[in-house]
C-alpha positions in Angstrom: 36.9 33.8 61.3 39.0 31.9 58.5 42.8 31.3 59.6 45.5 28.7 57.9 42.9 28.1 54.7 44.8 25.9 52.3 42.9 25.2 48.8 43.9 22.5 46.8 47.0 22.8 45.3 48.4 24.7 48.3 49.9 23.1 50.9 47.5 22.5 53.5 46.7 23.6 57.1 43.9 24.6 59.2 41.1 26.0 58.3 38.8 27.0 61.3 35.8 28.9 62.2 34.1 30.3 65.7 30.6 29.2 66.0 28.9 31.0 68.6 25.3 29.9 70.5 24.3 28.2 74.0 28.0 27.2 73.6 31.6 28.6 71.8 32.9 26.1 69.8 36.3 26.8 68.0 35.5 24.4 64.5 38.5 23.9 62.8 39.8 21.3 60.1 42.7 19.6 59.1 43.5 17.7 56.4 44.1 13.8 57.2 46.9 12.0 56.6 48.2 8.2 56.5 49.2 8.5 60.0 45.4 9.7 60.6 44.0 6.4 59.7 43.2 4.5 62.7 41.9 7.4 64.5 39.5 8.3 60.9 38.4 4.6 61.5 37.3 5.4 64.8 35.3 8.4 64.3 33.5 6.3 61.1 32.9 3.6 63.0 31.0 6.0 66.0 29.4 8.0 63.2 28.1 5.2 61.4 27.2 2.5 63.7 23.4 3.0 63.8 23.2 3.2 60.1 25.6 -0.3 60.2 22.9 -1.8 62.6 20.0 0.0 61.1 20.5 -1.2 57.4 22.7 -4.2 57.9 25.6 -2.5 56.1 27.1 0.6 55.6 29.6 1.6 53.6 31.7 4.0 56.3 31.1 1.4 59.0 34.0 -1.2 59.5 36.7 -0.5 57.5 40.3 -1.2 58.4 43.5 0.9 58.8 44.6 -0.6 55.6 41.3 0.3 53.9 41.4 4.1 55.6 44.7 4.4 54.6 44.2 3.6 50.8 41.0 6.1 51.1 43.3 9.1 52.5 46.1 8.4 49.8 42.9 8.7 47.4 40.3 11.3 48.1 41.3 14.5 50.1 39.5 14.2 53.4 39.4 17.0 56.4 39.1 16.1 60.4 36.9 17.9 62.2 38.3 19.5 65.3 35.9 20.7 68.2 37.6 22.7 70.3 40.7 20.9 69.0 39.3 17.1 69.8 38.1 15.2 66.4 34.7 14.8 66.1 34.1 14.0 62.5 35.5 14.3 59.0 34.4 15.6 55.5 35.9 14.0 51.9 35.6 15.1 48.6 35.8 14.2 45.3 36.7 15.9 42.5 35.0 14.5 39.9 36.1 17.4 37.6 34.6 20.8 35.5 33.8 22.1 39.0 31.8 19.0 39.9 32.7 17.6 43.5 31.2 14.7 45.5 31.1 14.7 48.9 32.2 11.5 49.8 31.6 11.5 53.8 30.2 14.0 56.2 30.3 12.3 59.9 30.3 14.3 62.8 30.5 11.6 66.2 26.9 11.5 67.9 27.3 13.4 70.8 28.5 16.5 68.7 25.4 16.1 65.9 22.9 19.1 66.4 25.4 21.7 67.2 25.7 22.9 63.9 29.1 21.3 63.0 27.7 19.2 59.6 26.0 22.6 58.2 29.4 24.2 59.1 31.4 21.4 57.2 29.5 22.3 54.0 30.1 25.9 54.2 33.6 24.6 54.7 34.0 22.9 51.2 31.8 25.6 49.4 34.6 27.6 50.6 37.5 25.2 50.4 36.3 24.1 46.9 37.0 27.8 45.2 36.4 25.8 41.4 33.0 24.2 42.8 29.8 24.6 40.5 28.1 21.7 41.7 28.0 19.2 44.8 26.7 16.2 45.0 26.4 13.8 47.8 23.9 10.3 48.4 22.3 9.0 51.8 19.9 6.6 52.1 16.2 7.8 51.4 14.4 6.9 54.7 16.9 8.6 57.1 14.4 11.7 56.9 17.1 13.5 59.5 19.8 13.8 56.3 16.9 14.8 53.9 16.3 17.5 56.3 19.7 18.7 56.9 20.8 18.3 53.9 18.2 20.4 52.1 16.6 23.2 55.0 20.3 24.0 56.1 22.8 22.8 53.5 20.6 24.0 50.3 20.7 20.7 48.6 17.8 19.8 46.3 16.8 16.1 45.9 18.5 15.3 42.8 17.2 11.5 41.9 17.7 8.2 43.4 19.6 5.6 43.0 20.2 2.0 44.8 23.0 0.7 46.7 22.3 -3.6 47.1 19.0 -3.8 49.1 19.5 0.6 50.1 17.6 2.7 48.6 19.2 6.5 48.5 18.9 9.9 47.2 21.4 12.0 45.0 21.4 15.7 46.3 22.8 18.3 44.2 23.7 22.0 45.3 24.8 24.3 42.5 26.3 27.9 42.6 
């Protein structure tokens, strides 16, 4: 079910979905804004932690209100709302001719496996009317994204690329 949908250009609201399973979960999204910023660096910072300890840096881990609220002003990012609490976020950029990166998907850990990430793809395929191509990078040895990101997302392995001592893979889903 699809109510409040916004694209961009329109003036936004919320754009939600009912997923149904062991559990009902009312998935909706809204798009951030300055005032979102301390509460964007909270959800990061739980969505990104063990990658932050597992890699010794991160690039969603740690940032400040200052540096969230420069990235909202930016790059047109969504909350995720679980049965209206936030439990992650989805960015985008447009990188232009239909061509759109996704930035961030983070859904908090105790929400991951409930089908929220696949349904925040499905979200910007949908949000993104003009999309011909996504893109999106995680590092190569977190076998979990691979997975997701290909089997449920349909992502192909695009090429690799390095971020300092990182190693990650480019995914690319086209229409």
């Amino acid at each position: 079910m699809v109510s409040g949908y916004s694209a961009p250009g329109r003036s936004a609201g919320s754009y939600g979905y009912r997923m149904s399973g062991e559990l009902s979960m009312k998935i909706e999204y809204r798009q951030a804004v300055v005032e979102d910023a301390e509460l964007l660096v909270s959800i990061y910072n739980a969505s990104f932690y063990d990658d932050y300890v597992r890699f010794g840096s991160c690039p969603g881990y740690g940032q400040t209100k200052e540096m969230m609220e420069a990235s909202i002003s930016k790059y047109l990012k969504h909350i995720i709302l679980c049965d209206n609490e936030p439990v992650g976020c989805v960015s985008c950029i447009n990188l232009g001719d239909g061509v759109y990166e996704v930035g961030c998907l983070c859904v908090i850990p105790e929400y991951q496996g409930k089908g929220i990430g696949t349904q925040a793809i499905r979200f910007v395929k949908d949000f993104y009317e003009d999309w011909v191509r996504l893109t999106l990078v995680t590092p190569i040895d977190k076998k979990e994204n691979v997975k997701f990101y290909t089997e449920k997302c349909g992502f192909r392995i695009g090429s690799t690329e390095r971020d300092g001592s990182v190693e990650l893979i480019r995914f690319v889903a086209e229409r």
